[in-house]
C-alpha positions as CSV (number, residue, x, y, z in Angstrom):
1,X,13.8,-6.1,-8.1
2,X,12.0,-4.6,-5.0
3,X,9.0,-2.5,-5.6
4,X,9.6,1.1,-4.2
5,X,7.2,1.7,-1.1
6,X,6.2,5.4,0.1
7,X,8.8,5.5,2.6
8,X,11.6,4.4,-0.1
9,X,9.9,7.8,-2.6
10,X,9.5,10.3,-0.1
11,X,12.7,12.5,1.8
12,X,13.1,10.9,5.5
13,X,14.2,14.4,6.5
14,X,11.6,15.3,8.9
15,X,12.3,18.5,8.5
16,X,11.8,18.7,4.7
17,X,8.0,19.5,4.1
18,X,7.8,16.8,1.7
19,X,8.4,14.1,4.7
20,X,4.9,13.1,5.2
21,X,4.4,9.5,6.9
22,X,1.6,7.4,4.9
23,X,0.0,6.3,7.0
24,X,0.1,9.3,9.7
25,X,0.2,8.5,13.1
26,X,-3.1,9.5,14.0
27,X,-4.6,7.2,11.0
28,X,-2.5,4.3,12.4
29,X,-4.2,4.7,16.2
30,X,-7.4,4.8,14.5
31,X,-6.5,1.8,12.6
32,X,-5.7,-0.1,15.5
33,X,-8.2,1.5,17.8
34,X,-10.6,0.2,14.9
35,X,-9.1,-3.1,14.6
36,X,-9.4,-3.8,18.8
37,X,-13.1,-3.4,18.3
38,X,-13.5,-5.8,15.8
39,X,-11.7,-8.1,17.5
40,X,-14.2,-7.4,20.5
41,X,-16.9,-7.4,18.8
42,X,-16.5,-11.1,16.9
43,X,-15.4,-12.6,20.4
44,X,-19.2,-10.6,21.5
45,X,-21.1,-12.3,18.6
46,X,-19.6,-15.8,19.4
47,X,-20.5,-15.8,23.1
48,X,-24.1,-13.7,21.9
49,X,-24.5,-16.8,19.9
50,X,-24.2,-19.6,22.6
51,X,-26.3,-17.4,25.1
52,X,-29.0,-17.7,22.4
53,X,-29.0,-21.3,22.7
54,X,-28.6,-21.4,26.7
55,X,-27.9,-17.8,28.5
56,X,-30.4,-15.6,30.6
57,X,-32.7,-12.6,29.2
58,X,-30.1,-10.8,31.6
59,X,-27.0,-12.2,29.9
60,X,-28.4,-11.3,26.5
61,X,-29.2,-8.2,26.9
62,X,-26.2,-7.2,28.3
63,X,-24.6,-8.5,25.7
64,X,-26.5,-6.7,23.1
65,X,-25.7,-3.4,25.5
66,X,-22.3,-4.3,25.1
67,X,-22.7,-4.6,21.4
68,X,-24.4,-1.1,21.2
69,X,-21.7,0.5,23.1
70,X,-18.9,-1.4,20.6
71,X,-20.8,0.3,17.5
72,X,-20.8,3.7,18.6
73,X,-17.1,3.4,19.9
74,X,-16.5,2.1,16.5
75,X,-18.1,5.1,14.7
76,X,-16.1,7.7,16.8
77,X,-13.0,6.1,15.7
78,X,-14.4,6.1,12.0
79,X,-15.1,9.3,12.1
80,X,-11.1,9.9,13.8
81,X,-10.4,7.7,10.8
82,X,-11.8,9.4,8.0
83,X,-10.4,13.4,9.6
84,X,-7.0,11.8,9.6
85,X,-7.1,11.1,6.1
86,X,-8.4,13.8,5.0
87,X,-5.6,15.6,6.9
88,X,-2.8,14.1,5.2
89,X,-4.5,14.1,1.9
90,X,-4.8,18.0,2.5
91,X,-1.0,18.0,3.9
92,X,0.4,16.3,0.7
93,X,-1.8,18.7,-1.5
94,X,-4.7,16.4,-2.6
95,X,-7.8,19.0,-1.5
């Protein structure tokens, strides 16, 4: 038997005020916002690791600006992250 997921237990009715996507829309373009500068950021470390071996003082540094910039994108999103799920806790009566 199929376990039930959040979308099978809650009303589909958008206009019942029990309808609350899990995960909202704004926590799923954080998500993926989130997920994009990862996927930056490991492609970033694996070049940041050959330059250490052979690059320029000007290649690794602007790596390492590059990196910098990554991190506080990433923490703008987190933050995004975190007021989106606070949201839909507070929506679905959890605070």
């Amino acid at each position: 038997m199929k376990k039930p997921t959040p979308g099978d237990i809650l009303p589909q009715n958008p206009s019942c005020s029990g309808a609350v996507k899990v995960p909202t829309d704004r926590e799923v373009k954080a998500l993926a916002a989130l997920k994009k500068i990862k996927e930056k950021t490991r492609q970033l470390k694996n070049q940041s690791a050959d330059l250490q071996t052979g690059g320029s003082e000007k290649e690794k540094k602007a790596a390492g600006e590059k990196l910098a910039r990554l991190r506080e994108e990433w923490n703008l999103w987190e933050k995004e992250r975190k007021a989106a799920a606070d949201e839909r806790m507070a929506i679905l009566g959890h605070e």
